[in-house]
N, CA, C and O atoms as a CHARMM CRD file, in Angstrom:
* protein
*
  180
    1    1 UNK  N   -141.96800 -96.73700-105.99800 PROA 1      0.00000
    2    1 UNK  CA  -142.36500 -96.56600-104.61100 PROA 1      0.00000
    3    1 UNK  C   -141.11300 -96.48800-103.74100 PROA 1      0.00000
    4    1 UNK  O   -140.41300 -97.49700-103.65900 PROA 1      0.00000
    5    2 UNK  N   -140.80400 -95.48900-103.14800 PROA 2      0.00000
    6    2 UNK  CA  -139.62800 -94.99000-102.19100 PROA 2      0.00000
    7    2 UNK  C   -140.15100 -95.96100-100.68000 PROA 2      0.00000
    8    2 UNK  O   -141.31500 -96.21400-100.37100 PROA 2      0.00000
    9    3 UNK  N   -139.15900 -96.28200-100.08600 PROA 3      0.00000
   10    3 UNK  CA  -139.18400 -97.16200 -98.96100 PROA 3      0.00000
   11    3 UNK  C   -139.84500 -96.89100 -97.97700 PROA 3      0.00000
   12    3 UNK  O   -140.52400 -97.73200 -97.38700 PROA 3      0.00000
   13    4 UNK  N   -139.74000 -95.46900 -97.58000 PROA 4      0.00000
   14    4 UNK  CA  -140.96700 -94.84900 -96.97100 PROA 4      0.00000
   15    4 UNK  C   -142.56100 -94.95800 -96.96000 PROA 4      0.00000
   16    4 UNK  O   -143.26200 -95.08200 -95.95500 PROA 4      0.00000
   17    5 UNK  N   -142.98400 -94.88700 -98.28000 PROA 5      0.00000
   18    5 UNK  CA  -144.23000 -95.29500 -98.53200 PROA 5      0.00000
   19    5 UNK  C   -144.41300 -96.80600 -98.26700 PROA 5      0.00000
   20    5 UNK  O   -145.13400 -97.43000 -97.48900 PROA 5      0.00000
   21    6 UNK  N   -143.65300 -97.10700 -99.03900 PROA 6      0.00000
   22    6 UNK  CA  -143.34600 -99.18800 -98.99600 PROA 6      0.00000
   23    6 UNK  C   -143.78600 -99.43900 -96.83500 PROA 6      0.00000
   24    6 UNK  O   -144.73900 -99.99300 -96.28600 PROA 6      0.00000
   25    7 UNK  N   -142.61700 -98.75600 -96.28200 PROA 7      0.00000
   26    7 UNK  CA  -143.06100 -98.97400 -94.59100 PROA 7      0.00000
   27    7 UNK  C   -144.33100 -98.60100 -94.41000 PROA 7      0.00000
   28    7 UNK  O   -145.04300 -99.54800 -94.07500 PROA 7      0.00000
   29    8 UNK  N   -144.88100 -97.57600 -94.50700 PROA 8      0.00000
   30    8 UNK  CA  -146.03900 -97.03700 -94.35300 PROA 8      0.00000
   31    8 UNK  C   -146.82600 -98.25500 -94.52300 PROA 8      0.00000
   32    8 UNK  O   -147.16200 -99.01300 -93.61400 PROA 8      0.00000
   33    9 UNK  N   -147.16400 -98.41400 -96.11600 PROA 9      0.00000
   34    9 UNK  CA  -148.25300 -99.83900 -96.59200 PROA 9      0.00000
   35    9 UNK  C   -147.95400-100.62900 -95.66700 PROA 9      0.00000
   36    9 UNK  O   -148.98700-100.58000 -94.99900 PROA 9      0.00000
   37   10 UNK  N   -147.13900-101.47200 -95.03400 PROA 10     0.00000
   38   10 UNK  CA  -146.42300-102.16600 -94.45700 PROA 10     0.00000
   39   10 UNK  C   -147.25600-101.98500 -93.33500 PROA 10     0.00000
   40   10 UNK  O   -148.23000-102.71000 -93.13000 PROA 10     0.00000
   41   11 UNK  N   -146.84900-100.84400 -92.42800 PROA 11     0.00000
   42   11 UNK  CA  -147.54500-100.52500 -91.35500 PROA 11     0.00000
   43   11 UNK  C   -149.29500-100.78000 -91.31200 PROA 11     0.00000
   44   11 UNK  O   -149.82300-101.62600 -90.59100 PROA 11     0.00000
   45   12 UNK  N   -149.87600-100.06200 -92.03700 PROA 12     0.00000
   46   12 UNK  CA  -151.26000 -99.78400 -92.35600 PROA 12     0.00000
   47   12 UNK  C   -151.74500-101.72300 -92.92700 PROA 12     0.00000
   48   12 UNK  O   -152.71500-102.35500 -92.50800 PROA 12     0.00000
   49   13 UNK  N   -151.12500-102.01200 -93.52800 PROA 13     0.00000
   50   13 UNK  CA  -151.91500-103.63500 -93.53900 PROA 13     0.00000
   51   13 UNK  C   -151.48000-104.35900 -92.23700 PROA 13     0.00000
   52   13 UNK  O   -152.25600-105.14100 -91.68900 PROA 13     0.00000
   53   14 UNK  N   -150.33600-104.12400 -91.77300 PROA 14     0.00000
   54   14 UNK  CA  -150.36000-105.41900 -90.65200 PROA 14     0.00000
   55   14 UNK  C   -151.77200-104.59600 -89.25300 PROA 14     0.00000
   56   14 UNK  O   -152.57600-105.19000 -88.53500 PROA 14     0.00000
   57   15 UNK  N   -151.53000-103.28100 -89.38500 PROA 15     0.00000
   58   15 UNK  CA  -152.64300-102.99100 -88.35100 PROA 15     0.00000
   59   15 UNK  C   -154.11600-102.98600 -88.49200 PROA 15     0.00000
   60   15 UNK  O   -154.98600-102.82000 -87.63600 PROA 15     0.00000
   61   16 UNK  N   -154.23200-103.28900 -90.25500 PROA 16     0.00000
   62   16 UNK  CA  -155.54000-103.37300 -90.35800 PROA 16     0.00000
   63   16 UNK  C   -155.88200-105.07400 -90.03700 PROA 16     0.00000
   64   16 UNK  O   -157.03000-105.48600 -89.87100 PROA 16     0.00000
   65   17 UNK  N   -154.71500-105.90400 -89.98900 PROA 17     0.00000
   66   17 UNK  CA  -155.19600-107.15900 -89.71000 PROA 17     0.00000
   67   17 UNK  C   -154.81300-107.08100 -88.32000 PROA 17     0.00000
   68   17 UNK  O   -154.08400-107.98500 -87.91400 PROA 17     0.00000
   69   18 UNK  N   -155.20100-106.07800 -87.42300 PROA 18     0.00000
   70   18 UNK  CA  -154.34700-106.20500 -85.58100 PROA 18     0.00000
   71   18 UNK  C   -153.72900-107.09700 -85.83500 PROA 18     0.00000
   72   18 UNK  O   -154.19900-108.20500 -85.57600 PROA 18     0.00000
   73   19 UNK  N   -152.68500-107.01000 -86.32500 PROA 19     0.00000
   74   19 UNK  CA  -151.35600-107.31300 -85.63600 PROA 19     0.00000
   75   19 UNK  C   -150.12300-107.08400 -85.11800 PROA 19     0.00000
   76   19 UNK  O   -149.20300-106.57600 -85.75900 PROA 19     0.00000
   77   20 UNK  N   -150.07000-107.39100 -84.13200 PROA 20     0.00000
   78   20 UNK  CA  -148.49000-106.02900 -84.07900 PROA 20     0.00000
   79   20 UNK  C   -147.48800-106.75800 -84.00200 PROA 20     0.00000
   80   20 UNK  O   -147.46000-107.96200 -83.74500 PROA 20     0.00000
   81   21 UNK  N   -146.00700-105.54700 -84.38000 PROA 21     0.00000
   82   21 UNK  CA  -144.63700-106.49300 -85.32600 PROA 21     0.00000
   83   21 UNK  C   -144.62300-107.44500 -84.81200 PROA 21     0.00000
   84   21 UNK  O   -144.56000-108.42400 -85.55500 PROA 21     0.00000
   85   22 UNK  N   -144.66500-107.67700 -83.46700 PROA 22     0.00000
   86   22 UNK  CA  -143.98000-109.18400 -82.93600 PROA 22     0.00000
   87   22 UNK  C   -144.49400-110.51800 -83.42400 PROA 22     0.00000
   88   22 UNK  O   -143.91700-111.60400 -83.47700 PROA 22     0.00000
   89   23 UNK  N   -146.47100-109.95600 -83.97700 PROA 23     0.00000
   90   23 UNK  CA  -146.94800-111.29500 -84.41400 PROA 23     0.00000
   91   23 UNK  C   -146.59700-111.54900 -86.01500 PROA 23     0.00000
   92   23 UNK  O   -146.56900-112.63600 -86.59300 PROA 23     0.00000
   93   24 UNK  N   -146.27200-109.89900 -86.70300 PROA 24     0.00000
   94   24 UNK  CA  -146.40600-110.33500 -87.67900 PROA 24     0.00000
   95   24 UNK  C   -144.70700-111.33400 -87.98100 PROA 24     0.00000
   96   24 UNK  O   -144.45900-112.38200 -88.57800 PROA 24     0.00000
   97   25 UNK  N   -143.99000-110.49100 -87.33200 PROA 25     0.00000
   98   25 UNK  CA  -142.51800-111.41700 -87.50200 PROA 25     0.00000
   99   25 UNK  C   -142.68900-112.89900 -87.10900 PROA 25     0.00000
  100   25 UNK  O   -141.97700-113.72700 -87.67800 PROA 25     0.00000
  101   26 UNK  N   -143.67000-113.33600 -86.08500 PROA 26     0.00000
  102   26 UNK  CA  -143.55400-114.25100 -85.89300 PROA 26     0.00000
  103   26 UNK  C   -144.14400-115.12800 -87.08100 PROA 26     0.00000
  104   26 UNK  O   -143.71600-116.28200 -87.11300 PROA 26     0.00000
  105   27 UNK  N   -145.21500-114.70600 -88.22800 PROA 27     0.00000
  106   27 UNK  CA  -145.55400-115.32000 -89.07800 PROA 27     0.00000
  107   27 UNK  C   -145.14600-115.38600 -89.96500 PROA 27     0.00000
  108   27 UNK  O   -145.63800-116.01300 -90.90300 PROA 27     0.00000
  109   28 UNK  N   -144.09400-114.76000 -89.99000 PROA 28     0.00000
  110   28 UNK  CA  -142.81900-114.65000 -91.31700 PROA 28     0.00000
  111   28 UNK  C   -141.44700-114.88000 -91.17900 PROA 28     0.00000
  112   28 UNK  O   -140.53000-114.72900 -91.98600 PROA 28     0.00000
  113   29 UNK  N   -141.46600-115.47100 -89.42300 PROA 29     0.00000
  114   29 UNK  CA  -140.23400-116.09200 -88.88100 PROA 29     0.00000
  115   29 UNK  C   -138.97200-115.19800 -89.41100 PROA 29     0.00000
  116   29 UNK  O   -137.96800-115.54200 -90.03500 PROA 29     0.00000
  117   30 UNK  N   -139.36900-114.00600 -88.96200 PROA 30     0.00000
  118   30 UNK  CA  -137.75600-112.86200 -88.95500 PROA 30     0.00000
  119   30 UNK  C   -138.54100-111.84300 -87.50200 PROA 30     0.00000
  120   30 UNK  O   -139.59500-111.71000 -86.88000 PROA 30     0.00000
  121   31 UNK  N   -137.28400-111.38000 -87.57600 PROA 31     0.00000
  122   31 UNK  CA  -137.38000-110.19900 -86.08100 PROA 31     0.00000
  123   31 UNK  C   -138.60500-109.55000 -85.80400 PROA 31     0.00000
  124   31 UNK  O   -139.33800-109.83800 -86.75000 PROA 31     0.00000
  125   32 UNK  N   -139.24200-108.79700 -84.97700 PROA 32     0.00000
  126   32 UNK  CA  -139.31100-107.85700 -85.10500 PROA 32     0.00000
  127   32 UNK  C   -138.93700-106.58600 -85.17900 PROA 32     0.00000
  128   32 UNK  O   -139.66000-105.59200 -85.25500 PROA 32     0.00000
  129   33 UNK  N   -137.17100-106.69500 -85.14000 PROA 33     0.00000
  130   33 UNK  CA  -136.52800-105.82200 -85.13200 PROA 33     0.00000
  131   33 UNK  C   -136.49800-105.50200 -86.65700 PROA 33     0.00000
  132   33 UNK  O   -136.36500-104.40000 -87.18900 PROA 33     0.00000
  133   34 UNK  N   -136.70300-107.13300 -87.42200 PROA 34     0.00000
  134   34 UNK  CA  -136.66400-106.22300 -89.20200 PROA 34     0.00000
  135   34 UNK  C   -138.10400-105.51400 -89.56500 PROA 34     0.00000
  136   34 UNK  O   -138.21600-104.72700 -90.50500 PROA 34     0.00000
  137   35 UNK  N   -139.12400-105.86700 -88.75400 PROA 35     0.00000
  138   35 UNK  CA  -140.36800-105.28500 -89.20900 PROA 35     0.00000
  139   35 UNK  C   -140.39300-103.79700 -88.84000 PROA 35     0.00000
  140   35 UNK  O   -140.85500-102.97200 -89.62800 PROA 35     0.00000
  141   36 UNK  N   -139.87100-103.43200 -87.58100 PROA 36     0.00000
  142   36 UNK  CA  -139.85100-102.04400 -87.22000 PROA 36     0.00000
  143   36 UNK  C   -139.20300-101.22600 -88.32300 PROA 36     0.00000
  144   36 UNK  O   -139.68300-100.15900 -88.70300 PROA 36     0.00000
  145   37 UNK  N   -137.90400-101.85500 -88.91200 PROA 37     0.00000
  146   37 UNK  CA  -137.01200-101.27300 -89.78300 PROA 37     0.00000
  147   37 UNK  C   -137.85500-100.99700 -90.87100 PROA 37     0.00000
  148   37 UNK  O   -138.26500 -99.85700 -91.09200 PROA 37     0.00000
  149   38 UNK  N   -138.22800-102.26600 -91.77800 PROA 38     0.00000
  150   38 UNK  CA  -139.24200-101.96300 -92.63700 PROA 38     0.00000
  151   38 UNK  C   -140.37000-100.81900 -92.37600 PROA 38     0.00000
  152   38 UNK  O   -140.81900-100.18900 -93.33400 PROA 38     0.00000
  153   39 UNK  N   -140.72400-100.62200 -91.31600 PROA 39     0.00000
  154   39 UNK  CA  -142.14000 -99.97300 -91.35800 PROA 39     0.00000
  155   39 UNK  C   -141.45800 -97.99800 -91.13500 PROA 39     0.00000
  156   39 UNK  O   -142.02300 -96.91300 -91.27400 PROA 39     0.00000
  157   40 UNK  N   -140.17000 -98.36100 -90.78200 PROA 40     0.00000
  158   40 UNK  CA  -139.64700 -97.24800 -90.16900 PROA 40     0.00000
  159   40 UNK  C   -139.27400 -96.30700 -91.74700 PROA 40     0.00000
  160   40 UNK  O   -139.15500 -95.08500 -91.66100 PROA 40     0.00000
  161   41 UNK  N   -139.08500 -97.13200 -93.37400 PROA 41     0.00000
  162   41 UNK  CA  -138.31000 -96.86700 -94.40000 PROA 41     0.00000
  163   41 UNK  C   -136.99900 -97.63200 -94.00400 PROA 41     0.00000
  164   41 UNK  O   -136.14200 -97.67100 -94.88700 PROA 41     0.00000
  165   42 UNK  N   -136.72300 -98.21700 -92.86700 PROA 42     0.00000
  166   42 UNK  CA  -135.29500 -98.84800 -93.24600 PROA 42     0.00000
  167   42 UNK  C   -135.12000 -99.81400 -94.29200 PROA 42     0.00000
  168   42 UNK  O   -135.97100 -99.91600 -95.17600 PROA 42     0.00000
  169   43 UNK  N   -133.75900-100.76800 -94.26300 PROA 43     0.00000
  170   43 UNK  CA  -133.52300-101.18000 -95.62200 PROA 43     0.00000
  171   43 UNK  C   -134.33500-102.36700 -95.66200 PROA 43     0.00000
  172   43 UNK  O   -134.07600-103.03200 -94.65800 PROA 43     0.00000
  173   44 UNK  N   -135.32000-103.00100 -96.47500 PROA 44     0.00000
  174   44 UNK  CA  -135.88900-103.78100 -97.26300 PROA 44     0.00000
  175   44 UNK  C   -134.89800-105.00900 -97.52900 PROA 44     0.00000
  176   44 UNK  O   -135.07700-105.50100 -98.64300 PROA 44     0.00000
  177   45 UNK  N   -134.00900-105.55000 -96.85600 PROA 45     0.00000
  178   45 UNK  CA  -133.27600-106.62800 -97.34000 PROA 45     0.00000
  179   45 UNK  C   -133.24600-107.40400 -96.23000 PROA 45     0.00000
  180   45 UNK  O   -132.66700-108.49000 -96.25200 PROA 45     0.00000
């Protein structure tokens, strides 16, 4: 799975649970600046 798809899934489950990045970062206590990245294909680390 290329990182792209990986963001995508990413995207598509946090919105099927409405949530948007800011809540989901907040429930995983990192940015939402790393969730955008993630959802964008950025780097996964």
């Amino acid at each position: 799975m290329d990182q792209i798809k990986i963001g995508r899934f990413i995207a598509e489950q946090r919105k099927a649970r409405q949530l948007t990045q800011r809540q989901l970062a907040g429930e995983l206590d990192i940015s939402d600046k790393t969730i955008s990245k993630w959802e964008t294909g950025g780097s996964l680390r």
